[in-house]
MARBA-3410 file (N, C-alpha, C, O; in Angstrom, 1 decimal):
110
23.9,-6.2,3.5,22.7,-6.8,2.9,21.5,-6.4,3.7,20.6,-6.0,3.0 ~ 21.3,-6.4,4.7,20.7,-5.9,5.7,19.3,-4.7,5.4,18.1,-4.8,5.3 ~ 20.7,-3.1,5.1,20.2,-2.2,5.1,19.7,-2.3,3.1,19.4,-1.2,2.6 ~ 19.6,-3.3,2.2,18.4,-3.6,1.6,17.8,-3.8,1.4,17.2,-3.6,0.3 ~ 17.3,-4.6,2.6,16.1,-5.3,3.2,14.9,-3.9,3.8,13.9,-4.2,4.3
15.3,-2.5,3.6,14.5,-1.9,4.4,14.6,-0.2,3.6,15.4,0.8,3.6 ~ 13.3,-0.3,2.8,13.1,1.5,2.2,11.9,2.1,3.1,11.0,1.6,3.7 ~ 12.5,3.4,2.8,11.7,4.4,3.6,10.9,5.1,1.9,11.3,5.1,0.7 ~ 9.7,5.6,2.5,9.1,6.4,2.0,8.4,7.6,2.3,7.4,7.5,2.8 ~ 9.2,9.1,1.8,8.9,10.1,2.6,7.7,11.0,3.2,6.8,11.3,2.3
7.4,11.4,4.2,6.2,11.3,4.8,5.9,12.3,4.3,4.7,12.5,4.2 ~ 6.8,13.6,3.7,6.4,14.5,3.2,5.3,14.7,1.7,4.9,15.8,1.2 ~ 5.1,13.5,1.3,4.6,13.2,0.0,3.4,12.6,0.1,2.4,12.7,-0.6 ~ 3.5,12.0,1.2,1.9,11.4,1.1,1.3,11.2,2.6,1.7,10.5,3.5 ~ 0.4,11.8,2.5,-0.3,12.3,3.8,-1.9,12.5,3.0,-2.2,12.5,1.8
-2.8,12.6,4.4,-4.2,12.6,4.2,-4.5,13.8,2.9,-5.2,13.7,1.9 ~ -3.5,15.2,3.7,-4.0,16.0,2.7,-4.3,15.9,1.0,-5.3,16.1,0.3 ~ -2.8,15.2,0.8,-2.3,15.0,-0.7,-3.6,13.4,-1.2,-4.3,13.7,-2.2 ~ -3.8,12.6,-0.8,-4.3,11.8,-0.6,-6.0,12.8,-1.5,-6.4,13.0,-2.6 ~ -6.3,13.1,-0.4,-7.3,13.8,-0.4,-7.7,14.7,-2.0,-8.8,14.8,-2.6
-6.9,15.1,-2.2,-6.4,16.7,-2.9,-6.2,15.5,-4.5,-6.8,15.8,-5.5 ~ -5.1,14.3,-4.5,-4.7,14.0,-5.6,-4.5,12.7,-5.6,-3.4,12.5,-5.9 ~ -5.2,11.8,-5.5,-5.0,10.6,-5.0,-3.9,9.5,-6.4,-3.1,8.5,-6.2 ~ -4.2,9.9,-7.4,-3.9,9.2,-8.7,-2.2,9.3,-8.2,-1.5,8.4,-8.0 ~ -1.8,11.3,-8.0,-0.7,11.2,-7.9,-0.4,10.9,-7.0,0.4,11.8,-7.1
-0.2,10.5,-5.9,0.3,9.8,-4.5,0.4,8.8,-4.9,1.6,8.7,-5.0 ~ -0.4,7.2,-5.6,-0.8,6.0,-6.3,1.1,6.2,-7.2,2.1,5.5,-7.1 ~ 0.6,7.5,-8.0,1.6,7.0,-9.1,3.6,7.5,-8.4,4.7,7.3,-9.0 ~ 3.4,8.0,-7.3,4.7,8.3,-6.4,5.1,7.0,-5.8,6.2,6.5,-5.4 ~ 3.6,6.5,-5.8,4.6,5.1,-4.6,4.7,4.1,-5.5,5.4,3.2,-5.1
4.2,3.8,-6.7,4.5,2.9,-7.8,6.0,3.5,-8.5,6.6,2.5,-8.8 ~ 6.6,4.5,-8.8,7.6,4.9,-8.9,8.8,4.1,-7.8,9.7,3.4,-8.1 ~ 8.4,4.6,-6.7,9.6,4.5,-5.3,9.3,3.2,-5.3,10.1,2.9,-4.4 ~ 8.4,1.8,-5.7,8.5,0.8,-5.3,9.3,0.1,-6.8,9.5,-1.1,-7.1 ~ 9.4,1.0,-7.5,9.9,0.4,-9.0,11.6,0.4,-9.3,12.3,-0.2,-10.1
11.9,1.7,-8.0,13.4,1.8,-8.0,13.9,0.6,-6.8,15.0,0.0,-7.0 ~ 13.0,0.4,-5.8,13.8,-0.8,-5.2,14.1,-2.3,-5.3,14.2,-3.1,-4.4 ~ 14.2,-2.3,-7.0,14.9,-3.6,-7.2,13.6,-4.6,-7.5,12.5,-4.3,-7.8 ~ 14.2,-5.9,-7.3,13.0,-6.8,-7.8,12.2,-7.4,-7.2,11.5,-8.3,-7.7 ~ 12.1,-6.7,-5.8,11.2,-7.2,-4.3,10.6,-8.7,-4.9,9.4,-8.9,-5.0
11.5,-9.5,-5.2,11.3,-11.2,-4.5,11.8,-11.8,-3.5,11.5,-12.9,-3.2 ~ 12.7,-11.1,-2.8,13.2,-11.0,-1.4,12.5,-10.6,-0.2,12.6,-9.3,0.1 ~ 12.1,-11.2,0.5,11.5,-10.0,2.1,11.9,-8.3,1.8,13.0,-7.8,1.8 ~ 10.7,-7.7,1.7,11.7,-6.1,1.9,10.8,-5.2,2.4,9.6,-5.3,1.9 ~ 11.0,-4.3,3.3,9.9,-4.0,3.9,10.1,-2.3,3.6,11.2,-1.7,3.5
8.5,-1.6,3.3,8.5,-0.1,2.6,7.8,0.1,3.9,6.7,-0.3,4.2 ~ 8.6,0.9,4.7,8.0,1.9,5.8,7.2,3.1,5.2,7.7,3.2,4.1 ~ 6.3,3.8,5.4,5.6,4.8,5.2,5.3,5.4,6.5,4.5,4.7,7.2 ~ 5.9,7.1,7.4,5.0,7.3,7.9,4.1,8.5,7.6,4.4,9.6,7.1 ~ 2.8,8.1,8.0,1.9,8.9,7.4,1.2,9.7,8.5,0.8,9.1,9.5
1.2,10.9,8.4,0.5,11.4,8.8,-1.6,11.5,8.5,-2.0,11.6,7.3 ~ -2.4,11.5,9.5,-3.5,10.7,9.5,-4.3,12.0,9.3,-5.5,11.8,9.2 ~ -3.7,13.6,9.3,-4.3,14.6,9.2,-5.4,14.8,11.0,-6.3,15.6,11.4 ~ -5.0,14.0,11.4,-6.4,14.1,12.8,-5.5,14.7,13.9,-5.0,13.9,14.7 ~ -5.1,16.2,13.9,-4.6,16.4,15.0,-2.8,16.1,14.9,-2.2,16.2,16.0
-2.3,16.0,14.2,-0.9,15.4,13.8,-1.0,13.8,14.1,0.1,13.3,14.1 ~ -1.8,13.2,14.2,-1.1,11.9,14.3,-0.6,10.9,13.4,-0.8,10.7,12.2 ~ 0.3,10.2,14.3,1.3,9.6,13.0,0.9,8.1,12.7,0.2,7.9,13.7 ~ 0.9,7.1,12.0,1.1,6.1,11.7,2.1,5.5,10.9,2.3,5.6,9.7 ~ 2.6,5.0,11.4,3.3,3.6,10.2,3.1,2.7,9.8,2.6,1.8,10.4
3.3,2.6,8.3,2.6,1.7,7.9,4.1,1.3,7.0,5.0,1.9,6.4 ~ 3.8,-0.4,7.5,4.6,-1.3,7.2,4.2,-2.3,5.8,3.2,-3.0,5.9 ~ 5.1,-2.4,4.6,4.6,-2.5,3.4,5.5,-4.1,3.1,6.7,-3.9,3.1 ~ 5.0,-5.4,2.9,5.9,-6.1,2.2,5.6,-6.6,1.4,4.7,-7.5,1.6 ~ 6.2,-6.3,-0.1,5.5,-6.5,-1.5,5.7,-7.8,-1.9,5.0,-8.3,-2.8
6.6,-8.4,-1.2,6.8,-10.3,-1.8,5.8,-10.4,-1.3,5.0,-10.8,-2.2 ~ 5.1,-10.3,-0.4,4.2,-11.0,0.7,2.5,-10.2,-0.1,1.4,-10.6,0.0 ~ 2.8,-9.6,-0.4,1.4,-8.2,-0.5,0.9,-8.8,1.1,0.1,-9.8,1.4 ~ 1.8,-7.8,2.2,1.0,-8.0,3.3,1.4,-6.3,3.8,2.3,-5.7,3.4 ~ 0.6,-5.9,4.5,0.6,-4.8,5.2,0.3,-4.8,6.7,-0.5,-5.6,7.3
1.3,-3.6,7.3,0.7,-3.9,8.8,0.6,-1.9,9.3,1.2,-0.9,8.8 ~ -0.2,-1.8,10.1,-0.4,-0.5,10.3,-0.2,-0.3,11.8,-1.0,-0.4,12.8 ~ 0.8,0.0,11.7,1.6,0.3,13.3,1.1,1.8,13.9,1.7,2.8,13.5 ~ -0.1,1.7,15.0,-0.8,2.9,15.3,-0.6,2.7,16.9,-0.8,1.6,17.5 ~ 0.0,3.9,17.6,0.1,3.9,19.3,-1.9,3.9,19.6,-2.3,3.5,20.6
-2.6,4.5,18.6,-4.4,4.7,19.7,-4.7,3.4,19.1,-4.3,2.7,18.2 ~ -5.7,3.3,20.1,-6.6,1.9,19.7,-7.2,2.0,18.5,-7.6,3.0,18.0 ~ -7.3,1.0,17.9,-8.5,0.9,16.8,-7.7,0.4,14.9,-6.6,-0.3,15.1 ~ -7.9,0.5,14.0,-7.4,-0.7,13.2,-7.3,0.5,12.2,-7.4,1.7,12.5 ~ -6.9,0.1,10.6,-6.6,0.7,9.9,-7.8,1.1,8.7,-7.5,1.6,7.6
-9.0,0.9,9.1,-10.3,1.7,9.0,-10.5,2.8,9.3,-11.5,3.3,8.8 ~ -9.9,3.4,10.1,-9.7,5.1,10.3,-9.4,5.8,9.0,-9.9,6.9,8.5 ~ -8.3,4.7,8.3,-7.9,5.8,7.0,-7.6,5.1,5.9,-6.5,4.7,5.5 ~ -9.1,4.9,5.3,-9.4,4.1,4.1,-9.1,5.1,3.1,-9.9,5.0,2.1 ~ -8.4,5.8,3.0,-8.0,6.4,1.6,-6.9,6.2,1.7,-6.5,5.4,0.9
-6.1,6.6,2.4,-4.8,6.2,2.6,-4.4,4.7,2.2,-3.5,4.4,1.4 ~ -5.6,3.2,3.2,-5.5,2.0,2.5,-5.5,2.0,1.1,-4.5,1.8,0.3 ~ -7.1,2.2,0.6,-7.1,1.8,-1.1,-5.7,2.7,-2.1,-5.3,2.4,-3.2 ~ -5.2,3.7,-1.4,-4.5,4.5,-2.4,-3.2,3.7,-2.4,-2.6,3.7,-3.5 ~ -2.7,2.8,-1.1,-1.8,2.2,-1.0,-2.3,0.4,-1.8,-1.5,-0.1,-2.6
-3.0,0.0,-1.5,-3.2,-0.9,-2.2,-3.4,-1.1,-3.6,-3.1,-2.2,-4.0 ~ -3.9,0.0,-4.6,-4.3,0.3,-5.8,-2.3,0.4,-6.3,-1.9,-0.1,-7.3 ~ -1.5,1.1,-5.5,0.0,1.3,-5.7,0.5,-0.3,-5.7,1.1,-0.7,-6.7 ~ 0.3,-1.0,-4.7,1.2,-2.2,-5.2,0.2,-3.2,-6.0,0.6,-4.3,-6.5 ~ -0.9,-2.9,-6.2,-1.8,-3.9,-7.4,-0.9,-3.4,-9.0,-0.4,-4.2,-9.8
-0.9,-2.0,-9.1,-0.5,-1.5,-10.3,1.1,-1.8,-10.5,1.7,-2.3,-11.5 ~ 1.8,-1.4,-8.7,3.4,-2.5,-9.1,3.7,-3.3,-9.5,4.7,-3.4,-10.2 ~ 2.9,-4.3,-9.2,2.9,-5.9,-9.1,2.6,-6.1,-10.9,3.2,-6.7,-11.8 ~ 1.4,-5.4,-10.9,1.5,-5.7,-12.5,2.6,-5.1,-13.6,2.9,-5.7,-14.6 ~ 3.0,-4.3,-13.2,4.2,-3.4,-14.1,5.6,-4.7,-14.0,6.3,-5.1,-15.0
5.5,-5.0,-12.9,6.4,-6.4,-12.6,6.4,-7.3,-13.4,7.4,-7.9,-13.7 ~ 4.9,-7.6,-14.2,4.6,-8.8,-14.0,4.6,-9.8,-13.3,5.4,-10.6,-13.7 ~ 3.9,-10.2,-12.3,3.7,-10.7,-10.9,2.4,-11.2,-11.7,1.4,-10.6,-12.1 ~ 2.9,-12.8,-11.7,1.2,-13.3,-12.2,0.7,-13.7,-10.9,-0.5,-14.0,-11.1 ~ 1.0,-13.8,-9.7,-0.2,-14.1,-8.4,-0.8,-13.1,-8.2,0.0,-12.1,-8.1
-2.1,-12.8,-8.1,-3.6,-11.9,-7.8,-3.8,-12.0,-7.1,-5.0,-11.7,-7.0 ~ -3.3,-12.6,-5.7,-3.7,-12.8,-4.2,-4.4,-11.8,-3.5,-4.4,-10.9,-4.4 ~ -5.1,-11.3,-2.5,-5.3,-10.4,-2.3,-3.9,-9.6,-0.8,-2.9,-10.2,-0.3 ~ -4.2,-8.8,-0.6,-3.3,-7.9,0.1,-4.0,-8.1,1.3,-5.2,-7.9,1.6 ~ -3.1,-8.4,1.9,-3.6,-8.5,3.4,-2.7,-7.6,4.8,-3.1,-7.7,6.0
END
């Protein structure tokens, strides 16, 4: 039970560049990969690591869709306003899941 409590999503897909370059399709990859993992009313948590395009660096970004909460796990100082495309493209992805769901709470994403 455990290991479905926890999806990966591959870093090779969405990164600053792609982001940058195609934003709709990155949006419509992670609405896909969050449509195959079941009916997330359970805790489940969508790792993403992304690369931030600045030099290689990495971030993870920790996704939990029962919750619409996000956490952005960065080793440099500073918050996840470095990479506001990366946010809204990830946020616009579980607004558009949530609705494909039907998920009548509009909470916001925190």
């Amino acid at each position: 039970e455990l290991c479905n409590r926890f999806n990966f999503i591959a870093a090779s897909r969405i990164n600053t560049t792609f982001i940058t370059k195609n934003p709709t399709s990155v949006m419509n990859e992670l609405v896909d990969r969050f449509m195959v993992g079941g009916d997330n009313t359970t805790p489940s948590l969508y790792f993403l690591p992304f690369n931030s395009g600045n030099g290689g660096h990495w971030v993870l970004v920790a996704m939990d869709l029962s919750r619409l909460m996000m956490y952005y796990l960065d080793s440099l100082p500073g918050n996840w306003s470095k990479y506001p495309s990366m946010k809204k493209t990830v946020d616009v992805a579980i607004l558009k899941f949530r609705s494909k769901k039907n998920y009548c709470n509009r909470k916001d994403i925190t």
